[in-house]
N, C-alpha and C positions, 0 to 999 in steps of 0.2 A: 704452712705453704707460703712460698714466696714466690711470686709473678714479676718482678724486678729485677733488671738486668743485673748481673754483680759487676762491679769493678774489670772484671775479667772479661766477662762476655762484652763489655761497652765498649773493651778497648780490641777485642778483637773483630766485632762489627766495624767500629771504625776503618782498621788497618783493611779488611775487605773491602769497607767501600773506596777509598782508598785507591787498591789495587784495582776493583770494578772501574774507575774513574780514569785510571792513567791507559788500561786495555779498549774503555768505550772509542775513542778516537778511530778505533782501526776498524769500527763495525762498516762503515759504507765503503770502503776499501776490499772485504769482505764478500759484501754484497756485490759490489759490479765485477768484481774477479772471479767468482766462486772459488773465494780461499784470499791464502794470505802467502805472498812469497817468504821464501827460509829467513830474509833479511827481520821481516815482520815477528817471524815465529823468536827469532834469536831476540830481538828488542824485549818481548814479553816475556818471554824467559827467563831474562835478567830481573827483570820487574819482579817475576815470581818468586826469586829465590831472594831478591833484596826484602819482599815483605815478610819472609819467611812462612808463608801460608803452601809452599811447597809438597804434597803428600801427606794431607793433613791427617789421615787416618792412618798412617804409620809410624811406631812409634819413633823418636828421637835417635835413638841409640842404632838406627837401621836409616837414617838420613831424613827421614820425617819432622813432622810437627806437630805430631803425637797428643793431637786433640780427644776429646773427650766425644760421644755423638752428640750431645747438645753445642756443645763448640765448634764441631763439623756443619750442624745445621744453621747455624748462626751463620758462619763465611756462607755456604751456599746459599743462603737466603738473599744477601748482597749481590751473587757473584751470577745468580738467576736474571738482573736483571740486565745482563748483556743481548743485546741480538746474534743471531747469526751462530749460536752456541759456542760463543769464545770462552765460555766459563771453561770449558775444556780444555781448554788449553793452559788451564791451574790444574796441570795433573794429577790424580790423586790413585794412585799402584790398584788394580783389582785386589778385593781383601780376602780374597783363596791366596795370594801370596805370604800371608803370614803362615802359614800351612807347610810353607817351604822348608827344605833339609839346610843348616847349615849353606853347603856348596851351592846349592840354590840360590840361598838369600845374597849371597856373594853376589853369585853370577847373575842374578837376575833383581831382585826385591832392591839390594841396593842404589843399583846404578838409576834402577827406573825411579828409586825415590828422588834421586838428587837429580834428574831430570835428562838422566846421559842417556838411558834409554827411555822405549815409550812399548807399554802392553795392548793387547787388542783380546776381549773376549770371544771366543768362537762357539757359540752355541748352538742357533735356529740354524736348521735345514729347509729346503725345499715343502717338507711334508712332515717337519715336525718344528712346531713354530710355539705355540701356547702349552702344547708339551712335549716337553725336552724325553719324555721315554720314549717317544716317537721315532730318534733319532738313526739314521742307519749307518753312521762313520762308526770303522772298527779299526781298533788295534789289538793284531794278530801277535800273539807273540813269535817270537824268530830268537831261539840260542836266549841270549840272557839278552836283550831287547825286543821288540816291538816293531809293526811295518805298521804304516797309518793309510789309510784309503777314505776317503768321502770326498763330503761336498758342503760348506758352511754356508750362509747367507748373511747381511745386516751384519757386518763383524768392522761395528762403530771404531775408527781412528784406522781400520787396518791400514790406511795407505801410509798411515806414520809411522805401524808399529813397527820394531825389530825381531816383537816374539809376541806368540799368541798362548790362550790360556784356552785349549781344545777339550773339549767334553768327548768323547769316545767309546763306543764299549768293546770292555773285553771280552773274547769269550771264555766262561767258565768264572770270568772275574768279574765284568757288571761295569755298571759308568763308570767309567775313571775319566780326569782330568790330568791334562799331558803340558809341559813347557814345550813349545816348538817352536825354534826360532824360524823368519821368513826368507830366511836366504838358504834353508837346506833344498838341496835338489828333491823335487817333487812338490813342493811348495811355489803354487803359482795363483796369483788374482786372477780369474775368470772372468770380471765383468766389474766395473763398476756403475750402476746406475745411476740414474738422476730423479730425485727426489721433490716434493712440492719444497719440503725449506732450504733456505741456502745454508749448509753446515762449513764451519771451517775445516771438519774431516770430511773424508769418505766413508759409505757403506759399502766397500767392495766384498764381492763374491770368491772363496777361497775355494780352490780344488788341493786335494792332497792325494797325490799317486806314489803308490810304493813307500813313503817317507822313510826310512830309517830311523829308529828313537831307543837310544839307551835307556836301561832301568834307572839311568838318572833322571829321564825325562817325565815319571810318575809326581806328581802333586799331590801330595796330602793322604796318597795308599790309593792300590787298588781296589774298586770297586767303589770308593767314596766320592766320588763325580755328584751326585746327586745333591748330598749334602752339602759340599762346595758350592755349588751352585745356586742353593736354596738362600744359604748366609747372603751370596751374593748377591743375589736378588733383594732380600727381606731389607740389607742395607743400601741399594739402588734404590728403592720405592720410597726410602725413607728420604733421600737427597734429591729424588724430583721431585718430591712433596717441596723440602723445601724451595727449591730454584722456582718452581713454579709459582708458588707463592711469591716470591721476589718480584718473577717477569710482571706478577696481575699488576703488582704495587706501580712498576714507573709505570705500564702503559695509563691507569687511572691518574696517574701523577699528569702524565704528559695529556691527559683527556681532560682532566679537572684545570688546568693551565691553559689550554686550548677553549674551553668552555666558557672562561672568564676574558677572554681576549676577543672571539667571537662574536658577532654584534650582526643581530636577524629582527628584523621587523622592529629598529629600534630598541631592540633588548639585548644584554648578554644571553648568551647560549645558559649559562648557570644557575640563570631566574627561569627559564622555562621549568614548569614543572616536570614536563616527561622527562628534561634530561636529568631532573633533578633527582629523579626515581630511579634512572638508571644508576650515579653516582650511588646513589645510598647502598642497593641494592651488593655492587659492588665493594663497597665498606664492609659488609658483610660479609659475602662470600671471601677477602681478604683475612680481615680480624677472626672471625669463628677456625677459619682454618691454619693459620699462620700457631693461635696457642695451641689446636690438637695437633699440629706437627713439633712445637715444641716440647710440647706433655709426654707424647711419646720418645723422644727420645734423651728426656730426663729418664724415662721410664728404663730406656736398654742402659743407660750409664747405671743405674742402681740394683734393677734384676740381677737376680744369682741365674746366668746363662749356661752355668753349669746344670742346669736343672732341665731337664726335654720338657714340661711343660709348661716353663716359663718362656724359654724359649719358641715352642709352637704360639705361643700367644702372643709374645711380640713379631712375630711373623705375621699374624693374622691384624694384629695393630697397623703394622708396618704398611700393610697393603688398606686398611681403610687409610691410612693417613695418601695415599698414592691417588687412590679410589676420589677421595672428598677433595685432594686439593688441586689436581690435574683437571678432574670435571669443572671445578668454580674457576681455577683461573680460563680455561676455557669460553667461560659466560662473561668472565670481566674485559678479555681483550673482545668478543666480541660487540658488546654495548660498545667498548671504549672506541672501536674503529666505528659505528653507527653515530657516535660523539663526533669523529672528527669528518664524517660524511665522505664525499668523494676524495679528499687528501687522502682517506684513510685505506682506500685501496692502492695507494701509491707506495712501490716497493722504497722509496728514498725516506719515506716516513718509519720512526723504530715499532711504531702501534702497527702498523700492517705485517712487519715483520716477526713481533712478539705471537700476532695472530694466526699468521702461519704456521709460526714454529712451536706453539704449543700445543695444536692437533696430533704432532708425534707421542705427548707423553700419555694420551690417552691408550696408547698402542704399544709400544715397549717398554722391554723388563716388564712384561705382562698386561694387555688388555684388561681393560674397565670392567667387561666378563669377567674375565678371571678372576679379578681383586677380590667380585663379587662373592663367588665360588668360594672363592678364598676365606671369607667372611663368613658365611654360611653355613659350611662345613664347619667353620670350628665352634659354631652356634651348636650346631646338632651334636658334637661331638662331647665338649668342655663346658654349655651353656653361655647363657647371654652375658651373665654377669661381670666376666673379666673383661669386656669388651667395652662395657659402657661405665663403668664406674673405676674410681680411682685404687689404687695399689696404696697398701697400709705400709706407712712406712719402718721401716728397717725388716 
């Protein structure tokens, strides 16, 4: 066992933090604008493809930078600790796009690697949200294509994307997952809402009437929407683990520097004991979960994912690692805004903002519930054992 960075992983933490460092600037610009005008978006852009951290989950040979998931969670771990979720804007392609045909990856997987386009997942419905069978968007088939009808919800970047990645059922054929680009007729935003965090995207509300969709517009076969979906999730929960972990780090950063500068009844804030209990506390809930979200996803780089039960078990890893570190950074930015007292409810400070913005990950790419479920189930199913103890190696 080694718990020390390699050469590799040092230099690629660095080069994130790095690009975290040159994108933090635009976070209060962010904030009083909700958003970033196109000039902002192109500046970061460039940023992205000069550090080469570009679509890091896809391979090289397809415009990526064709990371490893321990090498993925490394940059997100960095790139977490942006406010305003500008890490988003170091695009990294939905990974049902590997799934894609040839003419596909072309038309789509490439461009969006190299950053010319941008995807948008379309999943949650109105009444099916924690689960996706729920769903009541269909594609009918018509001749040798498809008409698309629903109603999406929470379909994160939609206001940037050029093409969505639609979960749909067929009949007779079962969930499938559809490319559709947003400029065919019947493809309209509904609504955009406003949200407690200030996101650099939008959640806007998709309606699709009538769509038209070639049998080129199928993703990875009919009927396997499900599956699609599940990957995409399992590796979602795995990267807000990380980020999350990231955002606890600077606000305790910026709370532990705050604490020491702070001066109450003659003391620094940092000699008080209670705040001192807080810090620790916090230390904790960091450290303990920063190495299980690294463990795990040494764990998906080595697993034979070929195997369905290796893979239900890194799914069910996937989501305690989502579970344990969405909850702790949770508890850390909230002590850490109780650290900085009244500043800390001040939107211009990045601790009020990390605090807001991290209530979200308790809730998508699946509720705190769920993870639980998630966990649970595969206790009753597989047993305790693969969950709590280490994987023998080779």
């Amino acid at each position: 066992m080694d718990f020390a960075y390699s050469p590799r992983l040092a230099e690629l933490k660095q080069r994130a933090a790095d690009l975290t460092a040159k994108i933090m600037p635009y976070e209060d610009q962010c904030e009083r604008e909700n958003g970033l005008p196109p000039e902002a978006h192109a500046a970061i852009r460039q940023e992205v493809l000069a550090s080469g951290l570009q679509a890091i989950n896809t391979p090289v040979e397809w415009g990526g930078a064709g990371l490893s998931v321990l090498e993925q969670v490394v940059v997100q771990d960095e790139l977490g600790k942006l406010t305003n979720a500008l890490w988003d804007t170091v695009w990294r392609p939905a990974n049902p796009l590997v799934h894609a045909t040839p003419e596909q990856r072309e038309r789509y997987l490439v461009p969006d690697a190299r950053g010319e386009r941008r995807d948008a997942v379309a999943i949650t419905e109105a009444d099916a949200g924690s689960d996706p069978s729920g769903i009541a968007t269909t594609a009918v088939r018509d001749g040798d294509g498809y008409v698309l009808n629903g109603e999406k919800w929470f379909v994160t970047v939609g206001d940037a994307a050029d093409f969505l990645l639609v979960l749909a059922n067929v009949p007779d054929g079962g969930p499938t997952m559809f490319l559709v680009d947003t400029d065919l007729p019947g493809v309209r935003i509904k609504r955009v809402p406003r949200y407690t965090h200030t996101f650099v995207y939008e959640h806007p509300e998709f309606t699709f009437t009538d769509v038209r969709l070639g049998a080129d517009a199928v993703l990875g076969g009919v009927g396997q929407g499900y599956e699609l979906t599940r990957d995409w999730f399992t590796e979602e929960r795995l990267m807000i683990g990380a980020r999350t972990i990231g955002a606890a780090e600077r606000a305790l950063t910026l709370a532990t520097d705050w604490a020491r500068e702070r001066v109450q009844g003659g003391v620094p804030l940092i000699e008080r004991q209670l705040i001192q209990g807080m810090i620790a506390d916090s230390v904790v809930d960091i450290a303990t979960n920063r190495a299980l979200t690294h463990q795990v996803a040494w764990e998906f780089d080595h697993g034979d994912l070929s195997d369905p039960v290796v893979r239900k078990t890194l799914h069910a890893k996937a989501a305690t690692v989502k579970l344990a570190a969405s909850e702790a950074a949770n508890r850390v930015a909230d002590r850490c805004q109780q650290i900085f007292g009244g500043r800390g409810y001040m939107r211009e400070y990045p601790v009020e903002r990390l605090w807001r913005e991290l209530r979200v990950d308790r809730i998508w790419e699946g509720t705190s519930e769920i993870q639980r479920l998630v966990i649970a189930n595969h206790v009753a199913k597989r047993g305790l054992g693969s969950l709590v103890t280490f994987p023998e190696a080779g």
